[in-house]
C-alpha positions in Angstrom: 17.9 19.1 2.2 15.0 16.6 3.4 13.8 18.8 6.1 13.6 21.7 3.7 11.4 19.6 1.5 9.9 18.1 4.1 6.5 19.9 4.3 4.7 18.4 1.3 5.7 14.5 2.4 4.4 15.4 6.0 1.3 17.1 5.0 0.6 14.3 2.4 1.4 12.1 5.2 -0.9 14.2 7.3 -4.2 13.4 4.5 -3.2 9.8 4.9 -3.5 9.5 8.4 -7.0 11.2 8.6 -7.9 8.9 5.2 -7.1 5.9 6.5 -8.7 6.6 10.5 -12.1 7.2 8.0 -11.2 3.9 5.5 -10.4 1.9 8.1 -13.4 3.2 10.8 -15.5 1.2 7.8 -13.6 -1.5 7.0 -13.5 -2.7 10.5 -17.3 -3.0 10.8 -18.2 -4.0 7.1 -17.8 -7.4 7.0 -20.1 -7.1 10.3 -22.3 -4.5 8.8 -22.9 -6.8 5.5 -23.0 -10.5 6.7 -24.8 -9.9 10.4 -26.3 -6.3 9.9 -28.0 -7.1 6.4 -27.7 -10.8 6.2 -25.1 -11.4 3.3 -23.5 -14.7 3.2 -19.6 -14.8 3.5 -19.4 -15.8 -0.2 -21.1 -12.9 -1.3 -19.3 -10.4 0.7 -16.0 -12.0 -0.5 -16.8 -11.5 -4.3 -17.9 -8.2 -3.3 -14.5 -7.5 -1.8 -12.6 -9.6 -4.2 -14.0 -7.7 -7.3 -13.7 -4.2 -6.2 -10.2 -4.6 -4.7 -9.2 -5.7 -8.5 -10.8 -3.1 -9.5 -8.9 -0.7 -7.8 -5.6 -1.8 -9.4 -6.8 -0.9 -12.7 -8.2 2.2 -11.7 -4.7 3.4 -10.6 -3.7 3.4 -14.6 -5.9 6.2 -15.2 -4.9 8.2 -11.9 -1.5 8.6 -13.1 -2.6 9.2 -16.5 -4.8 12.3 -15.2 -2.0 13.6 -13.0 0.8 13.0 -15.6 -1.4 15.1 -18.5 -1.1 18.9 -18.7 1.4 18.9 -15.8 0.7 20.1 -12.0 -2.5 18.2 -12.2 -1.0 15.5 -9.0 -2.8 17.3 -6.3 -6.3 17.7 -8.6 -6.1 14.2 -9.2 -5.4 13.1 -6.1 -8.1 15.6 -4.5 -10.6 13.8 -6.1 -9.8 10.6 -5.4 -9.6 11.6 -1.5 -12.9 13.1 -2.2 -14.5 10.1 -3.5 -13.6 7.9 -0.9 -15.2 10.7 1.2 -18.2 10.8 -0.3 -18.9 7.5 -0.6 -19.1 7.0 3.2 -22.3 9.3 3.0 -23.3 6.7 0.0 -22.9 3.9 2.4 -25.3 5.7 5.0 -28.1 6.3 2.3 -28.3 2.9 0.6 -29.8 1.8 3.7 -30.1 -1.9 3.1 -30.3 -2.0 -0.5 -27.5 -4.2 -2.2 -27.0 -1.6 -5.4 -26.7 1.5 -3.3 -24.1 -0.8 -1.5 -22.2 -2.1 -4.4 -22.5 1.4 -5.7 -20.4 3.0 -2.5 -18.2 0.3 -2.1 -17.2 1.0 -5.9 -16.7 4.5 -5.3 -14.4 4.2 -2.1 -12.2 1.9 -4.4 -12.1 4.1 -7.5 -11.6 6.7 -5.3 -8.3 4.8 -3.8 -7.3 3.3 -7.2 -7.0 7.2 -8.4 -5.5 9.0 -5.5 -2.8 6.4 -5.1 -0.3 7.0 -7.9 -0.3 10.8 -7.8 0.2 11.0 -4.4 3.5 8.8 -4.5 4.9 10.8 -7.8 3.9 13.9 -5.6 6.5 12.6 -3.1 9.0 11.3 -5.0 9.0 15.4 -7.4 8.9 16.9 -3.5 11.9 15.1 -1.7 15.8 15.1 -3.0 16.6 11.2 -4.3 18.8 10.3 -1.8 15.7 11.3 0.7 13.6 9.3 -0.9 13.6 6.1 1.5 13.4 8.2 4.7 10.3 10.1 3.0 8.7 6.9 2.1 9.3 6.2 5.9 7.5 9.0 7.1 4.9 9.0 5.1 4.1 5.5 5.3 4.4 5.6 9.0 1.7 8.5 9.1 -0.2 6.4 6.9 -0.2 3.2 9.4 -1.0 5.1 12.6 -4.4 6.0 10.7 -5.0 2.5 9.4 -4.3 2.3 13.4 -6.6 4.1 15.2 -9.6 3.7 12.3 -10.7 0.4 14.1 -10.5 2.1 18.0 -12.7 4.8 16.8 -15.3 2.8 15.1 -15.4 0.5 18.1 -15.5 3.4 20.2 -18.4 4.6 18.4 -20.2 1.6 18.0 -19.7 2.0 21.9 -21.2 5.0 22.4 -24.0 4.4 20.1 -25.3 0.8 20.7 -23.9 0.0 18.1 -25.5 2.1 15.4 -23.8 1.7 12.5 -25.0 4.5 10.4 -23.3 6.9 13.2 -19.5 4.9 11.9 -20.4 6.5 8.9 -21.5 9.2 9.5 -18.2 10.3 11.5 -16.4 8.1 8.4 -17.7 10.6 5.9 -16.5 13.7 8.1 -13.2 12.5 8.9 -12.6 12.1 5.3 -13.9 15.2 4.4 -11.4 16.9 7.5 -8.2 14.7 5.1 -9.2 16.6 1.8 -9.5 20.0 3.4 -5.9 19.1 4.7 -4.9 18.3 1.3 -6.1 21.4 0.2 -5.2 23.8 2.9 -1.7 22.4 3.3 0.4 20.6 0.1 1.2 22.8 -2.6 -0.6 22.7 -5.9 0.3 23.6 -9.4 3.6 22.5 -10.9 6.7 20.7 -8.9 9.6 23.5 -8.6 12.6 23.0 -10.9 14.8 23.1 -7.8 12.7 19.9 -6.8 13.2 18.2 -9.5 16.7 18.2 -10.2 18.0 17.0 -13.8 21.6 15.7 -12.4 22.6 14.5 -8.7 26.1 13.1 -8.0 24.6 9.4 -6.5 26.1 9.3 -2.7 29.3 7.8 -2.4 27.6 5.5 0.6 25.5 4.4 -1.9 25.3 0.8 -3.6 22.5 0.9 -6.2 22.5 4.1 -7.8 19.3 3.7 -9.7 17.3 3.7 -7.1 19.0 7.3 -6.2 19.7 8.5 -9.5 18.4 12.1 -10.7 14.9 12.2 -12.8 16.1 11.0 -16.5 14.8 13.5 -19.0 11.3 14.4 -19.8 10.7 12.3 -22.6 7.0 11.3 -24.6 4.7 9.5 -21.5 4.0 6.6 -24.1 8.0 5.5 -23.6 7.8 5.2 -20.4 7.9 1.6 -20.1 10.9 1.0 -22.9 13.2 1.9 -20.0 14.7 -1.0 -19.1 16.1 -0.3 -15.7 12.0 0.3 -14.9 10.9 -2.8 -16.8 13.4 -4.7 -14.5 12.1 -2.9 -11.0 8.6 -3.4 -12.6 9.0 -7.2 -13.4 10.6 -8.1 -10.5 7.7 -6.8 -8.1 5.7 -8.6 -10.2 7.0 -11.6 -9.7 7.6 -11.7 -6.4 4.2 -10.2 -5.5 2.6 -13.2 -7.8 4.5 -15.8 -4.8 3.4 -13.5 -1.8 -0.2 -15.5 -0.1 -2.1 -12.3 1.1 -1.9 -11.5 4.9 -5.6 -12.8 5.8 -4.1 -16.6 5.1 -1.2 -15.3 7.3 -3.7 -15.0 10.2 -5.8 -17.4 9.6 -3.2 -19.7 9.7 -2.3 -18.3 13.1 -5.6 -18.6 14.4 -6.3 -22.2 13.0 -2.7 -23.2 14.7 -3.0 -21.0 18.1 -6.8 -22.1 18.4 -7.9 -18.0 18.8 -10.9 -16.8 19.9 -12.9 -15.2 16.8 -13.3 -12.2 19.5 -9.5 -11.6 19.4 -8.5 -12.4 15.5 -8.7 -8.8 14.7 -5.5 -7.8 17.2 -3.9 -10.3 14.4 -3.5 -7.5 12.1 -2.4 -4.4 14.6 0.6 -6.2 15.8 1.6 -6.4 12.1 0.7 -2.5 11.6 2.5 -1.7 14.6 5.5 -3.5 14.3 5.4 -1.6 10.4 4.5 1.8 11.6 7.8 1.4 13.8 10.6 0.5 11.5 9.1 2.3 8.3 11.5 5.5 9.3 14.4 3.2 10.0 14.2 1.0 7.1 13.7 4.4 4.6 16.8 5.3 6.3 18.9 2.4 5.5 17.6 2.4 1.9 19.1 5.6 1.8 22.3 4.6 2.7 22.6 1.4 1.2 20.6 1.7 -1.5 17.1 0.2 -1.8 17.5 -2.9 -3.7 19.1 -5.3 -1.0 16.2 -3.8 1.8 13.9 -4.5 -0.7 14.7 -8.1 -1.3 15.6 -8.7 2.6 11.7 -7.6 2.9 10.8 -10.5 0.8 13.3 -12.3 2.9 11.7 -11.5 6.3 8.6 -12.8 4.5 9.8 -15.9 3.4 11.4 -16.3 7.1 7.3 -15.8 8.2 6.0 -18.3 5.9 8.8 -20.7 7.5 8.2 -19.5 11.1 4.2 -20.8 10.5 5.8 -23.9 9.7 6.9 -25.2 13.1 4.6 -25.3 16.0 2.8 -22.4 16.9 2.8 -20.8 20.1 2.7 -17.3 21.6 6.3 -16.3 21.0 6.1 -17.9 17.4 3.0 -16.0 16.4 4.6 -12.6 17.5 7.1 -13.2 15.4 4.8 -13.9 12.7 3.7 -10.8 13.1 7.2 -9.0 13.6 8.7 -10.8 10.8 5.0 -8.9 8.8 5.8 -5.8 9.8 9.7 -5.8 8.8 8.3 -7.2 5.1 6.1 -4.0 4.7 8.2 -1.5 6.0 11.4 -2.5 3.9 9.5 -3.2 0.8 6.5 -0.5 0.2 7.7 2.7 0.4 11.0 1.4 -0.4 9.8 0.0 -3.5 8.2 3.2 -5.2 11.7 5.0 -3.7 13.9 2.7 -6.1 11.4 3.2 -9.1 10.6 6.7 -8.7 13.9 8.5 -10.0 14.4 6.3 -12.7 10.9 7.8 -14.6 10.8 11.2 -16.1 9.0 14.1 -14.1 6.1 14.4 -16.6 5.8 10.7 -16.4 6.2 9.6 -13.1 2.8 9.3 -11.9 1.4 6.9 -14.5 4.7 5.1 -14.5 4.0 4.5 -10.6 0.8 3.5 -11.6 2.0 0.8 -13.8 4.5 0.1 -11.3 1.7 -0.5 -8.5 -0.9 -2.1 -11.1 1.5 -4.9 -12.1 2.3 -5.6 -8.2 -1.1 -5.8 -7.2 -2.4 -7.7 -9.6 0.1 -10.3 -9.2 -0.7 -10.5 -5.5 -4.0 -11.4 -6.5 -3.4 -13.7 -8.4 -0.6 -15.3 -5.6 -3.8 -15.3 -3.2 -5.7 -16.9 -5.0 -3.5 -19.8 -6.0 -3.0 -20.2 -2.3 -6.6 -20.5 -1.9 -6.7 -23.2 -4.1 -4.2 -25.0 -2.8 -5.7 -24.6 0.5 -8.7 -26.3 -0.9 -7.3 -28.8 -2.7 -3.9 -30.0 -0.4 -4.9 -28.5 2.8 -2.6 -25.4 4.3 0.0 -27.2 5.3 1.2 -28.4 1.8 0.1 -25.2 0.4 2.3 -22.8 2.9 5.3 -25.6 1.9 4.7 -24.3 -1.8 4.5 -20.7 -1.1 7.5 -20.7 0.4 9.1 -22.7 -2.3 7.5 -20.3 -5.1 8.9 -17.3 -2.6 12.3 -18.7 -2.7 12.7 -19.2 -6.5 11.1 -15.2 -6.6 13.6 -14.1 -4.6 16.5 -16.0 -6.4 15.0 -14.8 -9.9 14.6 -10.8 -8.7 18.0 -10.6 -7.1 18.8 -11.6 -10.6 16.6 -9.1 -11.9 16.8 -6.2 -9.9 19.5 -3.4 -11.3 22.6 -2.8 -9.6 25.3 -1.0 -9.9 26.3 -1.3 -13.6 22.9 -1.0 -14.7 22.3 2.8 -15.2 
């Protein structure tokens, strides 16, 4: 039944990978771009960063409104998002040095993102059977990684080739994402979701152990209800709370360059071994949500996280730092498209997108806030004490969703 639905998650999969080779071609040389290139202090570049990446979890709310209104509207909505990301590569390239030009592009790429996001994970969930969902995550998720991938190797290759010009990164930026909305267009199906892809009852597999994260789509019911379900207030609050006691993965490598002493030339492998080590297991783990249901995965994510912050603990060394990294990758892969698997089918069809973007609103803006507490603990204790507390707050997280999180007698 997957492979026959298979075509939208792999083309979707297929826009992600050529997005995120154009997103990431840029976000590899900005910071260089803005603090060396145009002379913007790190502080400055940070707020810049800091503001627009909030921004973007807001900005989610009103992509799954769009695509939840009128019905069939996921693939418009999340066209345009794709598009504006696109565009604002070229937006990047004509500000020249001008800091409202820049701040103007930088705005875009994120709304852009912020819109796209929702629709496109509702557009999976209405394309794949439920108790696919984990393995389609996978796939999709894996796609999106090898882009986020190779994005730095081609901008370093054509910083290479050019002397490092960098209005050439965006220039081939901008075309690459232009190539991912053609794909969009040319190759996932528009209009509305077919009934027979959307069924309205599904026996839950016997294998499985939490049927609401397989159960069929509830009934279409008003979009402004959404939320009074209580099985999705549960999934919601409890990614909320434990992305409020998750540190943000740039302390994660700092910390492992502060305690392995790294060359500044080398801290951006820090974040490929984590990518690869999640573009490897994001099929497996999808698959294992699948058949054991995708609340224990979910919270053993979290666990594999917790193990990290432990890990960075002891004394670092080369074998302790790849396991840092490992211990990353097996947090993403068994918790992000996992996550949106075990909320998906418990939303209606007309609602799913803007409940998704709650769903992904709530989370992120709790990790912001996590990040920044650890920053300030940082400041005021030093990292040491302040990695002892993120692990403690992690722990008590993890005791309070397991709590949280429905089970089997929930639905």
């Amino acid at each position: 039944m997957f492979i026959r639905d298979s075509v939208t998650v792999v083309a979707l999969g297929a826009v992600s990978l050529v997005t995120d080779v154009s997103s990431e071609m840029v976000t590899a040389v900005l910071p260089l771009y803005l603090v060396l290139g145009l002379g913007l202090s790190p502080l400055q570049f940070g707020f810049l960063d800091g503001l627009f990446n909030g921004a973007t979890a807001l900005v989610r709310l009103l992509g799954g409104r769009l695509a939840d209104r009128g019905g069939g509207r996921h693939r418009t909505v999340a066209g345009a998002g794709y598009l504006l990301s696109a565009l604002s590569r070229l937006g990047l390239l004509l500000a020249g040095g001008a800091a409202g030009g820049i701040a103007a592009a930088l705005a875009a790429d994120r709304l852009g993102k912020g819109v796209r996001t929702a629709p496109r994970d509702a557009m999976i969930t209405l394309s794949a059977p439920p108790e696919a969902l984990g393995r389609a995550f996978g796939v999709h998720r894996a796609m999106d990684t090898t882009g986020a991938l190779l994005g730095p190797l081609v901008a370093f290759a054509v910083l290479w080739a050019t002397a490092d010009a960098y209005d050439a990164v965006f220039v081939v930026s901008f075309a690459t994402g232009l190539l991912g909305v053609l794909v969009l267009v040319l190759f996932v199906p528009g209009g509305a979701v077919p009934a027979a892809t959307v069924p309205r009852s599904a026996p839950e597999p016997a294998r499985s152990a939490a049927p609401a994260a397989v159960a069929a789509p509830k009934p279409a019911r008003p979009r402004h209800r959404v939320l009074r379900d209580p099985v999705f207030r549960r999934v919601t609050a409890a990614a909320a709370l434990l992305g409020a006691a998750t540190i943000g993965d740039s302390f994660l490598y700092l910390l492992l360059q502060r305690g392995l002493d790294l060359s500044p030339a080398l801290f951006p492998l820090l974040p490929l071994g984590a990518a690869a080590c999640y573009l490897l297991l994001a099929v497996p783990a999808g698959r294992i949500a699948d058949r054991t249901g995708r609340r224990t995965p979910f919270l053993l994510g979290h666990g594999a996280l917790l193990a990290a912050y432990l890990t960075l603990l002891a004394p670092l060394g080369p074998l302790t730092a790849v396991l840092v990294l490992v211990l990353l990758g097996v947090f993403y892969a068994a918790t992000d498209g996992v996550l949106m698997a075990l909320a998906g089918p418990v939303l209606p069809a007309d609602g799913r997108a803007g409940g998704l973007a709650v769903l992904q609103t709530g989370q992120a803006l709790a990790r912001l806030v996590g990040a920044a507490g650890f920053g300030v603990a940082w400041t005021w204790w030093g990292p040491r004490p302040a990695l002892v507390a993120a692990a403690l707050a992690l722990a008590a997280a993890l005791a309070a969703a397991w709590k949280i999180l429905p089970g089997r007698n929930d639905t």
